[in-house]
BALO-881846 format. One record per residue: x, y, z of N, C-alpha, C in turn. Coordinates in steps of 0.05 Angstrom, whole numbers, plus 5000, padded with zeros to 4 digits. Layout:
BEGIN
{pt {X,Y,Z},{X,Y,Z},{X,Y,Z}};
...
***
This chain:
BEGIN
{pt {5017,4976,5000},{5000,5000,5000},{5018,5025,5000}};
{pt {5011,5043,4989},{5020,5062,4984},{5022,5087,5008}};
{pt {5039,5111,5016},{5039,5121,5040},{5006,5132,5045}};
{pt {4998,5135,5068},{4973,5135,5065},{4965,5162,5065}};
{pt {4984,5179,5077},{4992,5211,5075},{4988,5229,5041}};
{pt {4999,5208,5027},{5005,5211,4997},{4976,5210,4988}};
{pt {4962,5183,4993},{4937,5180,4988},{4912,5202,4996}};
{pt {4915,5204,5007},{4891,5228,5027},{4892,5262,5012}};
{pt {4935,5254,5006},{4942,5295,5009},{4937,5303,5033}};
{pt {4946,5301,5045},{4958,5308,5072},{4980,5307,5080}};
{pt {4985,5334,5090},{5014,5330,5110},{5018,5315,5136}};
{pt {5032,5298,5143},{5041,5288,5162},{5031,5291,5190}};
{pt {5033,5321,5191},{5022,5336,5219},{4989,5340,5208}};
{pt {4979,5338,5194},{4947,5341,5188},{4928,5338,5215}};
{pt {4907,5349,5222},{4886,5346,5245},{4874,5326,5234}};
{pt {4861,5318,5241},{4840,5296,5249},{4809,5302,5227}};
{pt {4810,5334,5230},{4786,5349,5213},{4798,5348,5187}};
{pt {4828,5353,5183},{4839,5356,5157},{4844,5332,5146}};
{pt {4843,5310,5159},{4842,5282,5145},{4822,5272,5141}};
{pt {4799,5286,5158},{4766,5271,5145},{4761,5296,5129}};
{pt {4766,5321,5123},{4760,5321,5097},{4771,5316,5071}};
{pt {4797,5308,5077},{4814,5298,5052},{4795,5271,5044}};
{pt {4788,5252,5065},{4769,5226,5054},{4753,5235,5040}};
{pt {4735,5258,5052},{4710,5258,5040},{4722,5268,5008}};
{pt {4734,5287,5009},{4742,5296,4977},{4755,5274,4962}};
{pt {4767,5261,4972},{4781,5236,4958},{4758,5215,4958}};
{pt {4743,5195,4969},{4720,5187,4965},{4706,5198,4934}};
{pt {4690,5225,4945},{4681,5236,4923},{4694,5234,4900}};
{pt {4716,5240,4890},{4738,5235,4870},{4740,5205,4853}};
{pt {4736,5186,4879},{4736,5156,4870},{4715,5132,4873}};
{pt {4700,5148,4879},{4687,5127,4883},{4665,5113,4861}};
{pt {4667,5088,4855},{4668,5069,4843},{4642,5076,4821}};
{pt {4619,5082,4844},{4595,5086,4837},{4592,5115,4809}};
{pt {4605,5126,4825},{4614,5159,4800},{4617,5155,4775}};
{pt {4633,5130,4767},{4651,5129,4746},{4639,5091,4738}};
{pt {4618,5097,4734},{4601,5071,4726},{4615,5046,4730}};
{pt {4619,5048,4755},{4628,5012,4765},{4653,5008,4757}};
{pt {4679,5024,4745},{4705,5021,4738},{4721,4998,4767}};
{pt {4736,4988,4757},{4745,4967,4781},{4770,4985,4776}};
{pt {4787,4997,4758},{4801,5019,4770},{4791,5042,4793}};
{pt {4770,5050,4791},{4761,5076,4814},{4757,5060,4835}};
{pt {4755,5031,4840},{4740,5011,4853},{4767,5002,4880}};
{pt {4785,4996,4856},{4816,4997,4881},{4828,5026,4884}};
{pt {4814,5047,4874},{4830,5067,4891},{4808,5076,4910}};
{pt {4783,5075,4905},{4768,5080,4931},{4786,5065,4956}};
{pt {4788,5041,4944},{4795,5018,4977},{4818,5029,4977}};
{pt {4833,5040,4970},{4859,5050,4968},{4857,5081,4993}};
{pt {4832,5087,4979},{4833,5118,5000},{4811,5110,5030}};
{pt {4799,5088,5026},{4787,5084,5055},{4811,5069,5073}};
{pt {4832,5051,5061},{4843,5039,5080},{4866,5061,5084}};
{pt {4878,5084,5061},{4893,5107,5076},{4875,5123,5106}};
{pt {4845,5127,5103},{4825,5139,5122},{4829,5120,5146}};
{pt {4826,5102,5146},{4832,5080,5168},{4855,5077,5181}};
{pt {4873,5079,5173},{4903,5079,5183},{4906,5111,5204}};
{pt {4893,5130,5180},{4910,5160,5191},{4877,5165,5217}};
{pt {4852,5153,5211},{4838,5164,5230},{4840,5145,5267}};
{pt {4853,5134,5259},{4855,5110,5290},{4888,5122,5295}};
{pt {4890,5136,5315},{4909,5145,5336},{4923,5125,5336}};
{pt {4922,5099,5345},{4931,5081,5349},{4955,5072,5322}};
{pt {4931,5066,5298},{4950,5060,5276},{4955,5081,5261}};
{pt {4957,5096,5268},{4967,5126,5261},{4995,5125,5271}};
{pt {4999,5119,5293},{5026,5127,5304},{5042,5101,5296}};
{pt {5031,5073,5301},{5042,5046,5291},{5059,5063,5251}};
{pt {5041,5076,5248},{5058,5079,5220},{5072,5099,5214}};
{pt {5062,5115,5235},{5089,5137,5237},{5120,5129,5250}};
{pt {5109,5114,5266},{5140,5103,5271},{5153,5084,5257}};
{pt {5134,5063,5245},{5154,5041,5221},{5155,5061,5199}};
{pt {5147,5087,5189},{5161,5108,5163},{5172,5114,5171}};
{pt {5180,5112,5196},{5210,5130,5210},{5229,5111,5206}};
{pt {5226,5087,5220},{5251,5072,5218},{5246,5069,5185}};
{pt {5236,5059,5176},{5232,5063,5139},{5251,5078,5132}};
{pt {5239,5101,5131},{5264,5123,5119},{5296,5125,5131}};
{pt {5298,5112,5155},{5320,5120,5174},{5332,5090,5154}};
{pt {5328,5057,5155},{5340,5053,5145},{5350,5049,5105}};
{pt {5325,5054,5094},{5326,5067,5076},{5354,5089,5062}};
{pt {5356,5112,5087},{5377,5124,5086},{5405,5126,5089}};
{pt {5396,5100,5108},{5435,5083,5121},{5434,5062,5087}};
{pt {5414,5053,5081},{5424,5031,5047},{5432,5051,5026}};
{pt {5415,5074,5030},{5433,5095,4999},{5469,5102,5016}};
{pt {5462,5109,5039},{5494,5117,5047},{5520,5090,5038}};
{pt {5514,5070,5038},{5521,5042,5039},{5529,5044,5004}};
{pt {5509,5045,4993},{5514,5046,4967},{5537,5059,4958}};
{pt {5526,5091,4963},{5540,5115,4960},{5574,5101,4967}};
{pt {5568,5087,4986},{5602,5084,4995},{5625,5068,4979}};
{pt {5597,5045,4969},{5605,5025,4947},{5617,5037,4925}};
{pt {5600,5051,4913},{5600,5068,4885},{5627,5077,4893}};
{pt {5626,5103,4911},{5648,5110,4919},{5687,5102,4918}};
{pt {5673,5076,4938},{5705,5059,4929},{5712,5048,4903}};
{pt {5685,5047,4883},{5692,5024,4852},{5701,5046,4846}};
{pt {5697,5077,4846},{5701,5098,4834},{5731,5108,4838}};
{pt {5741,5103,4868},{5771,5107,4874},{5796,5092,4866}};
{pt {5778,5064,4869},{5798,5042,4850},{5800,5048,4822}};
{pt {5777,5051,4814},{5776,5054,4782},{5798,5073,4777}};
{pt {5800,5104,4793},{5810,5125,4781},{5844,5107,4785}};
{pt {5855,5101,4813},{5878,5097,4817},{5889,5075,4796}};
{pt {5875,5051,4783},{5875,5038,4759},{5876,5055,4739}};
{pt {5858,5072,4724},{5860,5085,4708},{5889,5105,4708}};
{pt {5898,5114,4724},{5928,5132,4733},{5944,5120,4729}};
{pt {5942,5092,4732},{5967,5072,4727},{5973,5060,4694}};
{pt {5953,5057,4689},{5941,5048,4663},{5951,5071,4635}};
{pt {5939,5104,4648},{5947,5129,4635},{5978,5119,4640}};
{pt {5988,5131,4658},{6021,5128,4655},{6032,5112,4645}};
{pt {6024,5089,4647},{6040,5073,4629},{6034,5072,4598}};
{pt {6011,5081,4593},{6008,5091,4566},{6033,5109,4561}};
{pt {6033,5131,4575},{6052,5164,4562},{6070,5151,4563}};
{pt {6084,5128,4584},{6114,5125,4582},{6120,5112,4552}};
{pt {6101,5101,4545},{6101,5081,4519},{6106,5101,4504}};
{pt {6094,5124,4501},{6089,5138,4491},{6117,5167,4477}};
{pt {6127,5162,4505},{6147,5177,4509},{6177,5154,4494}};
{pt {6170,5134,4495},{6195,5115,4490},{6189,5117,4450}};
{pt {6162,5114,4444},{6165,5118,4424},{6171,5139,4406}};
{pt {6161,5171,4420},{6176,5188,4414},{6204,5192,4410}};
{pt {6213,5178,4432},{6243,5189,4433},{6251,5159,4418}};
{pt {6240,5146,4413},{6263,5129,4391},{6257,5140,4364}};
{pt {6232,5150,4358},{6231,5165,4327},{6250,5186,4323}};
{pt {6246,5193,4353},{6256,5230,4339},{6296,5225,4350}};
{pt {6302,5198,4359},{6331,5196,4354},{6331,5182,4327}};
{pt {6314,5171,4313},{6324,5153,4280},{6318,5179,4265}};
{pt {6304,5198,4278},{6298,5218,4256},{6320,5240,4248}};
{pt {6332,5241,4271},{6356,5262,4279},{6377,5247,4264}};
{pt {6383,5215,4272},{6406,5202,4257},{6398,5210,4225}};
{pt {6381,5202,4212},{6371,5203,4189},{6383,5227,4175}};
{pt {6381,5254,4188},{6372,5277,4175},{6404,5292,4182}};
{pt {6422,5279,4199},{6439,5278,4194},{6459,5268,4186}};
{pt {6452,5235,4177},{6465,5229,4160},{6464,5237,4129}};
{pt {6433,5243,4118},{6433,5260,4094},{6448,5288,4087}};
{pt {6442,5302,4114},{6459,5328,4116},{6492,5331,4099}};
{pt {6496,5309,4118},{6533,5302,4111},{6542,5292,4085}};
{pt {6513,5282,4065},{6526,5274,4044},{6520,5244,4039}};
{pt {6507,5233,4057},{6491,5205,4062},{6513,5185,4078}};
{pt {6508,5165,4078},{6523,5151,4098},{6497,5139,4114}};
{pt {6509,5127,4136},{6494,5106,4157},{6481,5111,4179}};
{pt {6454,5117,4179},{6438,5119,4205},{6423,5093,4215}};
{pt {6421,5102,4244},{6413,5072,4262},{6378,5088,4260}};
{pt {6359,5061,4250},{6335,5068,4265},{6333,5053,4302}};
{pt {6326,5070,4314},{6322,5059,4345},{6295,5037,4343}};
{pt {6297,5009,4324},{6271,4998,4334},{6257,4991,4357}};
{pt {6283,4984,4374},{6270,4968,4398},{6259,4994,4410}};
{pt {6262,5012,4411},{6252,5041,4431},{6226,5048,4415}};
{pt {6216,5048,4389},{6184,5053,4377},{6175,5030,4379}};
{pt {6185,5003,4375},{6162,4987,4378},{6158,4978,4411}};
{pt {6171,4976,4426},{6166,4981,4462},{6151,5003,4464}};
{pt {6161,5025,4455},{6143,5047,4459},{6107,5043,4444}};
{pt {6112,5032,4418},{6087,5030,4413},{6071,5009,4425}};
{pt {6079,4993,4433},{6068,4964,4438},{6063,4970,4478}};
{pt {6075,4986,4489},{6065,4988,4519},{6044,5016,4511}};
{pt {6045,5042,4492},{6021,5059,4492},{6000,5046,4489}};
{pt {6009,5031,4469},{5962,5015,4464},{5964,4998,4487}};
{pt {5978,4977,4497},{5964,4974,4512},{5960,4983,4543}};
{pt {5974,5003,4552},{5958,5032,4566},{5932,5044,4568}};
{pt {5933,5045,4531},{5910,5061,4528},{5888,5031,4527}};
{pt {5889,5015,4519},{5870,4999,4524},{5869,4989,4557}};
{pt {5879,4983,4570},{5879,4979,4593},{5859,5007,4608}};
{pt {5862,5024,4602},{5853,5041,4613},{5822,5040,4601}};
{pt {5808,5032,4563},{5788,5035,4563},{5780,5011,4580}};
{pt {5792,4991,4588},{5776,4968,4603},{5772,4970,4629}};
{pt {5790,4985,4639},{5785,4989,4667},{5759,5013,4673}};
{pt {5762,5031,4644},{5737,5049,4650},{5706,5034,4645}};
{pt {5713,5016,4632},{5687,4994,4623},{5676,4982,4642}};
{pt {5695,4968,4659},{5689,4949,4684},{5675,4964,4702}};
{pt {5696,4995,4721},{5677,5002,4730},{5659,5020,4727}};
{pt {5639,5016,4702},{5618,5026,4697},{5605,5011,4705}};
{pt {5610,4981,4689},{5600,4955,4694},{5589,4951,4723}};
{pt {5610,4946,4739},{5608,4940,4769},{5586,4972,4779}};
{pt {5590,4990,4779},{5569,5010,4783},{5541,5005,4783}};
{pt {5539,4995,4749},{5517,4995,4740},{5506,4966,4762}};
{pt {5517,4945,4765},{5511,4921,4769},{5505,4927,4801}};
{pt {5517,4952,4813},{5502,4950,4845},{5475,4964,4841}};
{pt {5464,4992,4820},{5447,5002,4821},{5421,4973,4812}};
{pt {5430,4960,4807},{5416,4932,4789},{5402,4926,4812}};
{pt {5424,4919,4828},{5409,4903,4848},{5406,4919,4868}};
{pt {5408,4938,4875},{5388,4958,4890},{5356,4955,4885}};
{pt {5362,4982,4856},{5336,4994,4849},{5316,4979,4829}};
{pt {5338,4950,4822},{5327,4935,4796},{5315,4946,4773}};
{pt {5327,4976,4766},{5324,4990,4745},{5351,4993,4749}};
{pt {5360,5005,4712},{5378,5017,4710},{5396,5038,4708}};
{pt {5420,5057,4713},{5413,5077,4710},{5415,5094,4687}};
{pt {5421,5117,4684},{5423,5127,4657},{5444,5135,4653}};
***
């Protein structure tokens, strides 16, 4: 059943007068008879007599004001919980991803500097009249072969924890998010 506060329109703190006329206007609104025997108007009438019943008995008035309390109280300790989850996939992820980046640039950096030493030998061995330059392979292909996989390491690690994210909101809210 739905909050019975919600049902009525009423605030929380409502009198006793302000919840029997929310019935009566809500009644009027749904009831079954109005709207030629609809078995939709039919469950929300019972919908707004059993919210009237709950909020007009003192007794189960307060019975449900205190289980919406603890409700919401632990309600609010499972989003903090989450929040914390998310949180840590989000800290690992980045400190993975930092490691992942760097070792990309160093790749990166190794392949630079072996091009731009075969390029320098090159352009000065032409300079001089031609003669013998070294290409630095082992320094571009180490360099190229640790950047990709840096840079891929890094799109997988940003994949996973999306993945893992997505997979606690799953089983939370059993919707997904956006």
């Amino acid at each position: 059943m739905r909050n019975p506060y919600e049902v009525l329109g009423v605030q929380a703190n409502a009198s006793v007068e302000e919840i029997k006329a929310a019935y009566r206007r809500r009644a009027k609104e749904t009831h079954p008879d109005l709207h030629g025997g609809s078995q939709e108007y039919a469950s929300r009438f019972c919908e707004v007599t059993d919210a009237y019943a709950i909020l007009s008995d003192p007794v189960a008035r307060s019975r449900f004001d205190q289980t919406s309390t603890v409700d919401k109280e632990r309600t609010a300790a499972a989003a903090q919980e989450i929040y914390e989850v998310i949180a840590y996939i989000r800290s690992r992820a980045a400190e993975a991803k930092s490691a992942a980046m760097s070792s990309a640039l160093r790749g990166l950096a190794w392949l630079g500097g072996g091009s731009l030493i075969s390029l320098l030998g090159y352009i000065s061995a032409v300079s001089s009249g031609g003669g013998r330059y070294t290409i630095f392979w082992g320094a571009i292909l180490f360099g190229g072969i640790q950047a990709y996989r840096g840079f891929v390491a890094y799109a997988n690690i940003n994949a996973k924890a999306r993945e893992l994210e997505q997979n606690v909101w799953n089983l939370v809210t059993d919707k997904p998010i956006a």
